[in-house]
PDB file of N, CA, C and O in Angstrom:
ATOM      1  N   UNK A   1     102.327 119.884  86.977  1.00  0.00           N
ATOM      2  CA  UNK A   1     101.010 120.386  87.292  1.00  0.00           C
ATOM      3  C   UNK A   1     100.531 121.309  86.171  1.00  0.00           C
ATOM      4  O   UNK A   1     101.393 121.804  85.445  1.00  0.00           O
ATOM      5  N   UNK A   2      99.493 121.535  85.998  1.00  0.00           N
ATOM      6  CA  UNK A   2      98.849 122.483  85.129  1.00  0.00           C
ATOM      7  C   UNK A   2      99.225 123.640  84.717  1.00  0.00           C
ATOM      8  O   UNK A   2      99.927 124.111  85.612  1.00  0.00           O
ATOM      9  N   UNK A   3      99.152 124.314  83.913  1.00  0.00           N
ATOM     10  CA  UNK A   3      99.328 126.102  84.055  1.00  0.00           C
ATOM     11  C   UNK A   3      97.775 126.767  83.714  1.00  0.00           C
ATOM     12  O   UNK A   3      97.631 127.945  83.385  1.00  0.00           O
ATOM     13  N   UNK A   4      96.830 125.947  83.831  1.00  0.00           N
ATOM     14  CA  UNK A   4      95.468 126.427  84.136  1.00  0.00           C
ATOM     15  C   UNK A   4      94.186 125.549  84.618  1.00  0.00           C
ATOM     16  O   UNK A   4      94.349 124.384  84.254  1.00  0.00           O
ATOM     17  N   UNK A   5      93.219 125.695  85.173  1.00  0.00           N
ATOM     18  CA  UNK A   5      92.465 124.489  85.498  1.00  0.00           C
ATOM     19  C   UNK A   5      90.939 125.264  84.873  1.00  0.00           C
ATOM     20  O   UNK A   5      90.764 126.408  84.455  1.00  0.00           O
ATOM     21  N   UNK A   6      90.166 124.333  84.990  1.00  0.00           N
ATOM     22  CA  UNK A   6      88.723 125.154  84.666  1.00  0.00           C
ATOM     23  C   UNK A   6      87.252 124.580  85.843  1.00  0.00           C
ATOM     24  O   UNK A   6      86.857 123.432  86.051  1.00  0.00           O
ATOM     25  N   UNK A   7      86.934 125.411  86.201  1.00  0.00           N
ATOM     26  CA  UNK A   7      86.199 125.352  86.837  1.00  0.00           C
ATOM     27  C   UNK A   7      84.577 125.448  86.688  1.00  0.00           C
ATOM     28  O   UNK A   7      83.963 126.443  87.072  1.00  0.00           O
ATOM     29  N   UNK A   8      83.802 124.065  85.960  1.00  0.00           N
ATOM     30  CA  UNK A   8      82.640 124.975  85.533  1.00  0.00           C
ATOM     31  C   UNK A   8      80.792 124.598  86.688  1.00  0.00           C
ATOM     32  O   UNK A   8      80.218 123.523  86.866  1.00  0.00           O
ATOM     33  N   UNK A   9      80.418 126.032  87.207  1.00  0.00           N
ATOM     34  CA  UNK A   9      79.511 126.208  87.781  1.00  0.00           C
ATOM     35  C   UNK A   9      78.484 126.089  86.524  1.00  0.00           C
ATOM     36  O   UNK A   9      78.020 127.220  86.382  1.00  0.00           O
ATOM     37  N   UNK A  10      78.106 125.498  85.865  1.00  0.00           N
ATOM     38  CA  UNK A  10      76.778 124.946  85.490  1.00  0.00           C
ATOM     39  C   UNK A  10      75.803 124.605  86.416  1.00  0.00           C
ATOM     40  O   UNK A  10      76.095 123.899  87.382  1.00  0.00           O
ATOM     41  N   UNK A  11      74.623 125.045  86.227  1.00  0.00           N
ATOM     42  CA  UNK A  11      73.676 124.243  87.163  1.00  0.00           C
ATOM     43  C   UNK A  11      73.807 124.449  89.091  1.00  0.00           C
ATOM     44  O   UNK A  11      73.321 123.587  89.822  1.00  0.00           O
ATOM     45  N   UNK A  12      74.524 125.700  89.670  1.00  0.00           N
ATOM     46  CA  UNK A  12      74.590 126.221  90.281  1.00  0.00           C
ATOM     47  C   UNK A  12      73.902 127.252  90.814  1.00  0.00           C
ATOM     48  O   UNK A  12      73.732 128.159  89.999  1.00  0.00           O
ATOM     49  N   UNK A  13      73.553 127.400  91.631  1.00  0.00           N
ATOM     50  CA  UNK A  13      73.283 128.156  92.256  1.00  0.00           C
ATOM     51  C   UNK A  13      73.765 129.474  92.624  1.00  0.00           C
ATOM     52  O   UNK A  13      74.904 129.111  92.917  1.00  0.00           O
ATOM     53  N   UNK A  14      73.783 131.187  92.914  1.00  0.00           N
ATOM     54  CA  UNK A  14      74.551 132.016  92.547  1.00  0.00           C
ATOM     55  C   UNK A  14      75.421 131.790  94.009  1.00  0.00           C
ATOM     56  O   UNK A  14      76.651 131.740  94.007  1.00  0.00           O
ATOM     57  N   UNK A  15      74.842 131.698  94.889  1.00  0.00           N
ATOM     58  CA  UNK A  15      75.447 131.403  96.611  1.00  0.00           C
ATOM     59  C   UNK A  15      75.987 130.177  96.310  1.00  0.00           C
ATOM     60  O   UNK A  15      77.200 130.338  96.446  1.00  0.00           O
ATOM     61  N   UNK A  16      75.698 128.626  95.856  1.00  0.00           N
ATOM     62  CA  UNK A  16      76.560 127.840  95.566  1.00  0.00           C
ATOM     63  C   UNK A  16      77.564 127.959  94.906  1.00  0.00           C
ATOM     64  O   UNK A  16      78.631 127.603  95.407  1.00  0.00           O
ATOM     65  N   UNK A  17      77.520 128.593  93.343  1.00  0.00           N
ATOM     66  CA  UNK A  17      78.555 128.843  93.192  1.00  0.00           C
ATOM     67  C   UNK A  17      80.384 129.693  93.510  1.00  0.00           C
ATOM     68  O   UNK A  17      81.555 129.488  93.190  1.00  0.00           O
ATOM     69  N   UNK A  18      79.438 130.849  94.459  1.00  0.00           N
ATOM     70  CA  UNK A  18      80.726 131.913  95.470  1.00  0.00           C
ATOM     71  C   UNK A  18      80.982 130.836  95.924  1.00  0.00           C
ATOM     72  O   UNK A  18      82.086 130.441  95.549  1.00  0.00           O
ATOM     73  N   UNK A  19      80.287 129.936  96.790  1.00  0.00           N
ATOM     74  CA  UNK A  19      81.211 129.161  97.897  1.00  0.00           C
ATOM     75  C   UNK A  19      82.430 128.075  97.239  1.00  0.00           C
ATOM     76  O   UNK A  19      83.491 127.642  97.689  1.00  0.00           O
ATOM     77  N   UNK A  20      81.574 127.861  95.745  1.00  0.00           N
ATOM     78  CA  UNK A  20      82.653 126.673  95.204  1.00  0.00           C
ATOM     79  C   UNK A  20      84.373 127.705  94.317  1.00  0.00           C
ATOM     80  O   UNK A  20      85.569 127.411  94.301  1.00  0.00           O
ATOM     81  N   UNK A  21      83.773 128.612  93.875  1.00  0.00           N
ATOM     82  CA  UNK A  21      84.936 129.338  93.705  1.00  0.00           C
ATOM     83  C   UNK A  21      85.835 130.013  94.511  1.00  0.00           C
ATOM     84  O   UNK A  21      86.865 130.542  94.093  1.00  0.00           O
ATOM     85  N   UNK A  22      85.337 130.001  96.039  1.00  0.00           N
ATOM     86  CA  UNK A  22      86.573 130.185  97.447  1.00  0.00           C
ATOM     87  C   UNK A  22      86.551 129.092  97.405  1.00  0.00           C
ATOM     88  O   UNK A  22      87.759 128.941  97.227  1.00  0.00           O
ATOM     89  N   UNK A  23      86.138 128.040  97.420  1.00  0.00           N
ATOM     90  CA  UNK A  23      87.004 126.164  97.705  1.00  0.00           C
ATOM     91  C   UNK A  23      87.971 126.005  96.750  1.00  0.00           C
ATOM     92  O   UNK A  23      89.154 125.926  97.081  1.00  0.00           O
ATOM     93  N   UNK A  24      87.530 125.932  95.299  1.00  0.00           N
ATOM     94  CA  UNK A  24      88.510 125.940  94.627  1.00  0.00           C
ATOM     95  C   UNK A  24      89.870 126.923  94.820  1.00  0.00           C
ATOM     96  O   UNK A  24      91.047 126.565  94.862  1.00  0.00           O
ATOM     97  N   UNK A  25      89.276 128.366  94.929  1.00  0.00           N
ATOM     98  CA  UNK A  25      90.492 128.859  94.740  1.00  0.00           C
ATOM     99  C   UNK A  25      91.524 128.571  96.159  1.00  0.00           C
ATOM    100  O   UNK A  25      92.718 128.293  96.054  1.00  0.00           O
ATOM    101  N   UNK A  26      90.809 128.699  97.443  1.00  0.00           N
ATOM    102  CA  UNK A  26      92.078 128.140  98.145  1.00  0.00           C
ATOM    103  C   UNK A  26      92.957 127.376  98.136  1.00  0.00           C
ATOM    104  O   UNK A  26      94.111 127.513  98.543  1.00  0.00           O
ATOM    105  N   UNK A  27      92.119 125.940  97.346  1.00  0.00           N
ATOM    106  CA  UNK A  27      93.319 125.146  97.050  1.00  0.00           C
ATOM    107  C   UNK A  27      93.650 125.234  95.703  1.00  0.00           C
ATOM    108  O   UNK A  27      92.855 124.652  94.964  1.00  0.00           O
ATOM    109  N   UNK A  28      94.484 125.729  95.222  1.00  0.00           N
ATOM    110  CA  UNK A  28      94.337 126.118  93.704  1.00  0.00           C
ATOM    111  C   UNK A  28      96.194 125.798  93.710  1.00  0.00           C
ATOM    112  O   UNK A  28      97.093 126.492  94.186  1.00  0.00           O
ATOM    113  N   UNK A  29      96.262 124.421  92.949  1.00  0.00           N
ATOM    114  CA  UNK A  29      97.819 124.371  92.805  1.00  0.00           C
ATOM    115  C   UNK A  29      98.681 125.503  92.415  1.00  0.00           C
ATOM    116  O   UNK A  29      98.383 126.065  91.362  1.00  0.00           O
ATOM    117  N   UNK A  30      99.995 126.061  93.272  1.00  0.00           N
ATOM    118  CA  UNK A  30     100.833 126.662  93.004  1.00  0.00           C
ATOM    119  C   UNK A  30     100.879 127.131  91.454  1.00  0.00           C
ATOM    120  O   UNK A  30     100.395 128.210  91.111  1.00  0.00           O
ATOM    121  N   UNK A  31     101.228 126.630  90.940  1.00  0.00           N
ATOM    122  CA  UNK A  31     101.571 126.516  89.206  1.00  0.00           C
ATOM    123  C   UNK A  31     100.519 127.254  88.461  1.00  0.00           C
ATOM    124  O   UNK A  31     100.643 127.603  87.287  1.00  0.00           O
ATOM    125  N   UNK A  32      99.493 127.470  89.193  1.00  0.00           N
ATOM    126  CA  UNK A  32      98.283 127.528  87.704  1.00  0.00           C
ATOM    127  C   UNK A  32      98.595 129.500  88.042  1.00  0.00           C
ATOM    128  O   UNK A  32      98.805 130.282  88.969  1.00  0.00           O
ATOM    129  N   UNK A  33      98.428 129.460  86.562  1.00  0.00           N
ATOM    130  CA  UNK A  33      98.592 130.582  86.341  1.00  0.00           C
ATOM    131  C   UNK A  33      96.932 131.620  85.412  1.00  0.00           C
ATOM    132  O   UNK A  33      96.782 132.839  85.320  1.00  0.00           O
ATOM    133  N   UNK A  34      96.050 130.546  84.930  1.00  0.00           N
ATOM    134  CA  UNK A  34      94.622 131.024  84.815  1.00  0.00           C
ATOM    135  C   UNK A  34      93.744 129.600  85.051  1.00  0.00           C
ATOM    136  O   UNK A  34      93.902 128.403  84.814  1.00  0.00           O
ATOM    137  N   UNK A  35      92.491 130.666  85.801  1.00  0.00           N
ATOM    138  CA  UNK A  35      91.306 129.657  85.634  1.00  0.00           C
ATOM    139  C   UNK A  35      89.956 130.148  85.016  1.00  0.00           C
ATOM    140  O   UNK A  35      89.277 131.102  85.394  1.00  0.00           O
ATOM    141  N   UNK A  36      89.661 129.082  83.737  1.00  0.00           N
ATOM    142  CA  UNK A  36      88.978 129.560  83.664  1.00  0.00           C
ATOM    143  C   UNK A  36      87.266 129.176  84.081  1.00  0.00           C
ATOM    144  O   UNK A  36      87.224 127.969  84.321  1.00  0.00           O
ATOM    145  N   UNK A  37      86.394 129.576  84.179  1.00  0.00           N
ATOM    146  CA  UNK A  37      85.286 129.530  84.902  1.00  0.00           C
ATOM    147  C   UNK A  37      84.044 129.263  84.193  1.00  0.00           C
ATOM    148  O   UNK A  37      83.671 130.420  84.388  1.00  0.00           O
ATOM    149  N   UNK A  38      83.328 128.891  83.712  1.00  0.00           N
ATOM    150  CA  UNK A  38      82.614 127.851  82.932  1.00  0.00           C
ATOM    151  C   UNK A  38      81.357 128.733  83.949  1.00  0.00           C
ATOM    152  O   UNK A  38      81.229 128.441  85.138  1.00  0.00           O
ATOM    153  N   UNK A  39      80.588 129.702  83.357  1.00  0.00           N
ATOM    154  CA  UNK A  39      79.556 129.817  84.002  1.00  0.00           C
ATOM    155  C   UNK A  39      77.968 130.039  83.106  1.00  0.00           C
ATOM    156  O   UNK A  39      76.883 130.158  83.675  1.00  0.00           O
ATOM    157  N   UNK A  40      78.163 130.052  81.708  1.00  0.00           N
ATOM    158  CA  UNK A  40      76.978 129.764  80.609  1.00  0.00           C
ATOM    159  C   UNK A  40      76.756 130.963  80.771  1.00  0.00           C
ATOM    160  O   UNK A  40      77.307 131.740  81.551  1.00  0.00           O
ATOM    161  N   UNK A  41      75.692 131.203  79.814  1.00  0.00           N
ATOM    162  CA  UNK A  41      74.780 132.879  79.581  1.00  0.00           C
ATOM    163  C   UNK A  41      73.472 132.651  79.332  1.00  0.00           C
ATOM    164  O   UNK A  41      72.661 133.509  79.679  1.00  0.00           O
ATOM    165  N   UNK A  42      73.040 131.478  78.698  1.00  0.00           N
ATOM    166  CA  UNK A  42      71.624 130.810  77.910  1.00  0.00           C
ATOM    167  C   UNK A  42      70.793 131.061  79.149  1.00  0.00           C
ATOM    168  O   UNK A  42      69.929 131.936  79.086  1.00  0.00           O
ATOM    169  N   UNK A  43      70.943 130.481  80.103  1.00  0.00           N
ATOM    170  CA  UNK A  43      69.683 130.368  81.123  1.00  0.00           C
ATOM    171  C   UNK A  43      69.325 131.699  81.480  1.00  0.00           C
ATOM    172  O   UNK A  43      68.167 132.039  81.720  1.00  0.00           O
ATOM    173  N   UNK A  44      70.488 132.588  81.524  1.00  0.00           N
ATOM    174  CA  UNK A  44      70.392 133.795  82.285  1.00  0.00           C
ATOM    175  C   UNK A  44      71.724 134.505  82.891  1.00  0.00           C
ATOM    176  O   UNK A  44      72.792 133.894  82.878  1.00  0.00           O
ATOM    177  N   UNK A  45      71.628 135.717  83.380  1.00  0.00           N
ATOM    178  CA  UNK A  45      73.238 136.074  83.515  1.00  0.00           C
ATOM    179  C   UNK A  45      73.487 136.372  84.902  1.00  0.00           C
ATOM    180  O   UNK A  45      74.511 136.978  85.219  1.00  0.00           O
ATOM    181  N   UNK A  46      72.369 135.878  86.031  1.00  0.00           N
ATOM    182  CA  UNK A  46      73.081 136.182  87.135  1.00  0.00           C
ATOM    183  C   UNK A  46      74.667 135.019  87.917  1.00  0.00           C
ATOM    184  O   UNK A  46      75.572 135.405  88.657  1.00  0.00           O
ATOM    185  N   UNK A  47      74.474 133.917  87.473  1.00  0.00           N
ATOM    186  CA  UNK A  47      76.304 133.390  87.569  1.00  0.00           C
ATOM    187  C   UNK A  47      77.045 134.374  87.117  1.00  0.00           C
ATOM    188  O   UNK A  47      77.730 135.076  87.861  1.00  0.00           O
ATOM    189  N   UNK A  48      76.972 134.520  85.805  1.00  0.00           N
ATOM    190  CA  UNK A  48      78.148 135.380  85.290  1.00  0.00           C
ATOM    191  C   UNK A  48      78.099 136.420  85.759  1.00  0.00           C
ATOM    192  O   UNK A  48      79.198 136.974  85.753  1.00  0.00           O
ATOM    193  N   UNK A  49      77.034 137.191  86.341  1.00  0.00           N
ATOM    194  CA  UNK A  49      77.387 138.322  86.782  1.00  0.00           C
ATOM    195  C   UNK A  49      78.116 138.463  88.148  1.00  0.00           C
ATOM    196  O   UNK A  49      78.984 139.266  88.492  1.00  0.00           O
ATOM    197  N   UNK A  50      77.322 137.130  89.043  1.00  0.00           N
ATOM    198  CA  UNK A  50      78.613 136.956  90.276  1.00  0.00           C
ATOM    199  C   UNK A  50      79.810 136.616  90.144  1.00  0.00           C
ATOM    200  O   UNK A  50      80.605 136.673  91.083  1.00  0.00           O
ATOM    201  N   UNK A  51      80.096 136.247  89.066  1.00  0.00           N
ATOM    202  CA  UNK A  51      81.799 135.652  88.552  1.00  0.00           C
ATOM    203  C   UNK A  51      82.233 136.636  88.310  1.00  0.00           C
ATOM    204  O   UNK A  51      83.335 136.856  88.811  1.00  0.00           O
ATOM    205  N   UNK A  52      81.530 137.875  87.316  1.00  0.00           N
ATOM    206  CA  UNK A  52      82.301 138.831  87.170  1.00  0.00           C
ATOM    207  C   UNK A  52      83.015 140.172  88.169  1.00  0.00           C
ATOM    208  O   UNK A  52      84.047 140.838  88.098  1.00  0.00           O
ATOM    209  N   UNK A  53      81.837 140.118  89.091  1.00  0.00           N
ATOM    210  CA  UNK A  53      81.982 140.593  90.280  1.00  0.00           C
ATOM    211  C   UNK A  53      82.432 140.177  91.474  1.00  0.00           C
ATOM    212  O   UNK A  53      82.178 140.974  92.377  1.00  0.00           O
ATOM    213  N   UNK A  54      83.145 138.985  91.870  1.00  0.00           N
ATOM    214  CA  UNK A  54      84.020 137.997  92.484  1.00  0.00           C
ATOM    215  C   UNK A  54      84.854 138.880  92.599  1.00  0.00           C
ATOM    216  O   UNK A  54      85.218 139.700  91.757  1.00  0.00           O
ATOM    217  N   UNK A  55      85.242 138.716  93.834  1.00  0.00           N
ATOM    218  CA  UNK A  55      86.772 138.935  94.367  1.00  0.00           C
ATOM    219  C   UNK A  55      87.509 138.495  95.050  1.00  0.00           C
ATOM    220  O   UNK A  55      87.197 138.629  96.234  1.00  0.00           O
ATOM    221  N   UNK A  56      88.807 137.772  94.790  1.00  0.00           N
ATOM    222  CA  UNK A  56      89.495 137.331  95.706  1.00  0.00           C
ATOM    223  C   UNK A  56      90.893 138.210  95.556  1.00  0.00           C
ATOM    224  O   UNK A  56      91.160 139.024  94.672  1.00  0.00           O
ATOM    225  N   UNK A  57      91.670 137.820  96.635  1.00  0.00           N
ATOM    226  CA  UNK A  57      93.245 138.426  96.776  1.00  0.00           C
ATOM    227  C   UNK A  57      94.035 137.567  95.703  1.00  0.00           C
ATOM    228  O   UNK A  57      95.185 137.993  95.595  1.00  0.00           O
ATOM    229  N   UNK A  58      93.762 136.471  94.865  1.00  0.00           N
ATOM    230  CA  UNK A  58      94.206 135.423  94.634  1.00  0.00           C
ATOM    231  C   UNK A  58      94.188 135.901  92.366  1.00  0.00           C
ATOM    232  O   UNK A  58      94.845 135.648  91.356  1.00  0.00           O
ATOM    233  N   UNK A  59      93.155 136.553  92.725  1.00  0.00           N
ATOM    234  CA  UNK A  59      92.781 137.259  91.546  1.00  0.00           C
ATOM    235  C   UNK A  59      93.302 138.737  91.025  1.00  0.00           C
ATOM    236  O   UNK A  59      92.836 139.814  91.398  1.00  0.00           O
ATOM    237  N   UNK A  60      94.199 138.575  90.233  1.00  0.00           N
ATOM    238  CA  UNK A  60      95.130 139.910  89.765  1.00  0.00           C
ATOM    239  C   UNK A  60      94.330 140.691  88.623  1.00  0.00           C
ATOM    240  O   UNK A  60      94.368 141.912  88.468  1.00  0.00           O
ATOM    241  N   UNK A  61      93.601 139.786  87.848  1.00  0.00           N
ATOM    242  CA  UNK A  61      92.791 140.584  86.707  1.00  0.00           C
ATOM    243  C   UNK A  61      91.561 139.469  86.276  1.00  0.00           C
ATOM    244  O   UNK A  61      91.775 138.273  86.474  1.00  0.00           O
ATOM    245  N   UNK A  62      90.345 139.890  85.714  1.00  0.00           N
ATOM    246  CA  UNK A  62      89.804 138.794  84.782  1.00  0.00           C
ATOM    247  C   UNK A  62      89.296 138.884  83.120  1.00  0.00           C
ATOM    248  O   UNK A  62      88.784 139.956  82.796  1.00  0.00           O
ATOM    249  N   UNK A  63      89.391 138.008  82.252  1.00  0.00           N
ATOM    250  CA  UNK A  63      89.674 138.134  81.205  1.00  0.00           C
ATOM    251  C   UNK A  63      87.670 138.267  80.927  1.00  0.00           C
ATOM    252  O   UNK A  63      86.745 137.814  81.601  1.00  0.00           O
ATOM    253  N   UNK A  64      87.680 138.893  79.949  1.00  0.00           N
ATOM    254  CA  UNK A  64      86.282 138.966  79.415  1.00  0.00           C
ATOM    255  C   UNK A  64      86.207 138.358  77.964  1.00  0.00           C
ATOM    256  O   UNK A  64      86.227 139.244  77.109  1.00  0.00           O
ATOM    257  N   UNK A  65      86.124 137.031  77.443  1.00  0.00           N
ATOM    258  CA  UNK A  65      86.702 136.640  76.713  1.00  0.00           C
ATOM    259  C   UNK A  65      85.108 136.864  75.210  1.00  0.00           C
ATOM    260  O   UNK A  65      83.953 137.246  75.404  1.00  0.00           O
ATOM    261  N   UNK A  66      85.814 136.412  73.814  1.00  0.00           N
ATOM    262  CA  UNK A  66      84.536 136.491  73.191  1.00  0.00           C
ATOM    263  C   UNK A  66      83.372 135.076  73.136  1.00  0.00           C
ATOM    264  O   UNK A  66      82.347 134.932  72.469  1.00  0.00           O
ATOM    265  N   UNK A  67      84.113 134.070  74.241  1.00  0.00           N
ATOM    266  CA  UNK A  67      82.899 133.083  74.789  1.00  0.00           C
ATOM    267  C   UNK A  67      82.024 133.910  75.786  1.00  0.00           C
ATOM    268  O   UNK A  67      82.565 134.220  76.847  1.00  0.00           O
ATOM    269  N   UNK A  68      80.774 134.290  75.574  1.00  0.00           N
ATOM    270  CA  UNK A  68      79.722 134.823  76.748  1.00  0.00           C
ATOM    271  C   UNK A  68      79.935 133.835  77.868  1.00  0.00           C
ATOM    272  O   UNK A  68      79.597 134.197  78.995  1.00  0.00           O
ATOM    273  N   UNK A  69      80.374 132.816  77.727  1.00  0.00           N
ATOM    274  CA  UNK A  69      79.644 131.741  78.743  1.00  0.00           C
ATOM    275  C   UNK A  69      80.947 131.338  79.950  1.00  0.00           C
ATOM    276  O   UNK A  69      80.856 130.466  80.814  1.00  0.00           O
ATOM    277  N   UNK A  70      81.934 132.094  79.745  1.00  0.00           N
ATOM    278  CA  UNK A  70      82.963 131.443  80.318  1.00  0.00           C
ATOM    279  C   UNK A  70      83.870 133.377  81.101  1.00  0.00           C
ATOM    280  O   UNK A  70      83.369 134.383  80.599  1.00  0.00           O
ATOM    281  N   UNK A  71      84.685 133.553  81.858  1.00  0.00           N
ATOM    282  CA  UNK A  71      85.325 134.277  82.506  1.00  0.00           C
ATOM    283  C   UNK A  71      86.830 133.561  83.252  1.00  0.00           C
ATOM    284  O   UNK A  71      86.949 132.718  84.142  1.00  0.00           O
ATOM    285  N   UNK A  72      87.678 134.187  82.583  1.00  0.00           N
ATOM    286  CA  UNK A  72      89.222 133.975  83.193  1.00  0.00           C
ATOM    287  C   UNK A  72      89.452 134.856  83.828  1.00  0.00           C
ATOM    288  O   UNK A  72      89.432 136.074  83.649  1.00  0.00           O
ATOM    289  N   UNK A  73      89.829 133.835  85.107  1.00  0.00           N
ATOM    290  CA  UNK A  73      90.575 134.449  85.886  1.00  0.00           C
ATOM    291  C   UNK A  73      92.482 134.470  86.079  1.00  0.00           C
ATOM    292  O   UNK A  73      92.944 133.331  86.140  1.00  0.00           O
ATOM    293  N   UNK A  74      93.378 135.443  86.158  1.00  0.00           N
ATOM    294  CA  UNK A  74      94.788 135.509  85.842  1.00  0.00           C
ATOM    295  C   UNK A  74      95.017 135.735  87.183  1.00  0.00           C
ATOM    296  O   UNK A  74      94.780 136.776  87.795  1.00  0.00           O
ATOM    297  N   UNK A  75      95.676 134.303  87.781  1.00  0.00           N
ATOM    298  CA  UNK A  75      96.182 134.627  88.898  1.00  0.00           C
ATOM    299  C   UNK A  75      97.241 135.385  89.272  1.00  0.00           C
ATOM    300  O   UNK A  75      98.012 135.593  88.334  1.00  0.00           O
ATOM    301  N   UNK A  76      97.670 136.048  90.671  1.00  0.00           N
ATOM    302  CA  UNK A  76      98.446 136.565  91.226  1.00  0.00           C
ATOM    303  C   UNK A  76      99.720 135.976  90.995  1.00  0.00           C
ATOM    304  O   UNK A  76      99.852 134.783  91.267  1.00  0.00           O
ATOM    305  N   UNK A  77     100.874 136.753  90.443  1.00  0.00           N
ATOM    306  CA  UNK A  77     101.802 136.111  90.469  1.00  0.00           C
ATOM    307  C   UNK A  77     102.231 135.709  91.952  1.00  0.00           C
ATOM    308  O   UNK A  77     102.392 134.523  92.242  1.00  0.00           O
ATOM    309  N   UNK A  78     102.443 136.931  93.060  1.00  0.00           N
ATOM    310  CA  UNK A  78     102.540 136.474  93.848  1.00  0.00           C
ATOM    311  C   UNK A  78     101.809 135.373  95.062  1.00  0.00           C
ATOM    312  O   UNK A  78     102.366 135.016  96.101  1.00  0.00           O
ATOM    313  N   UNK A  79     100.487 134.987  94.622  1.00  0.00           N
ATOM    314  CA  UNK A  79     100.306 133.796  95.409  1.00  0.00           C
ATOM    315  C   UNK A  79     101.307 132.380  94.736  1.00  0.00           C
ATOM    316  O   UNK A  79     101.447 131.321  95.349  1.00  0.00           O
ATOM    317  N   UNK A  80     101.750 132.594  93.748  1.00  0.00           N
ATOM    318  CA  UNK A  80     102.491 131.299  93.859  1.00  0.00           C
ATOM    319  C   UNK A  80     104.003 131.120  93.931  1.00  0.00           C
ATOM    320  O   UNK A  80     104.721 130.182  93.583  1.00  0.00           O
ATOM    321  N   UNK A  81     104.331 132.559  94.607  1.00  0.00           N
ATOM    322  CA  UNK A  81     105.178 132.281  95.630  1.00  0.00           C
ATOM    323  C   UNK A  81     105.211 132.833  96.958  1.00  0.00           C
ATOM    324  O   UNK A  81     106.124 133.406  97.552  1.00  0.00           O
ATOM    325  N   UNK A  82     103.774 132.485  97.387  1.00  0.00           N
ATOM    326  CA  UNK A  82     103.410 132.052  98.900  1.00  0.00           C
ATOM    327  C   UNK A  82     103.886 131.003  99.720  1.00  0.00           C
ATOM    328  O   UNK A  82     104.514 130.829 100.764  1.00  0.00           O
ATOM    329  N   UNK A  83     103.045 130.063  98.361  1.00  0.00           N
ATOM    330  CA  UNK A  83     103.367 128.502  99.096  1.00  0.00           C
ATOM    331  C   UNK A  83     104.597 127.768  98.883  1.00  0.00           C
ATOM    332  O   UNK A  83     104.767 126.677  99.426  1.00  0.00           O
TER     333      UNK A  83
END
């Protein structure tokens, strides 16, 4: 399995996108250890600003990388040994 997946909310909505980043992350294979999140800056910054402000239990830190358009997330070690 992976040791990261990417998830990108393009063309989303800021409420569509929260809901698709709790879908994804619930099921988020054991193994992955970052995701990163594909949310652009060009149109405007309210995605990224809900990505940046996201929170899950599932989420240990997030990376602020020098792509504007994108946000990693570093999962919990311990959710993957939950499952």
């Amino acid at each position: 399995m992976p040791y990261s997946v990417e998830i990108d909310l393009h063309g989303h909505t800021v409420e569509s996108a929260g809901k698709v980043l709790t879908q994804r992350l619930k099921q988020l294979p054991n193994d992955v250890r970052e995701v990163t999140v594909l949310h652009g800056f060009h149109g405007g910054t309210a995605l990224r600003d809900m990505v940046r402000r996201y929170k899950n239990p599932k989420i240990e830190r997030k990376i602020l990388g020098l792509n504007q358009g994108e946000t990693i997330f570093v999962i919990a070690s311990y959710n993957n040994k939950e499952r």
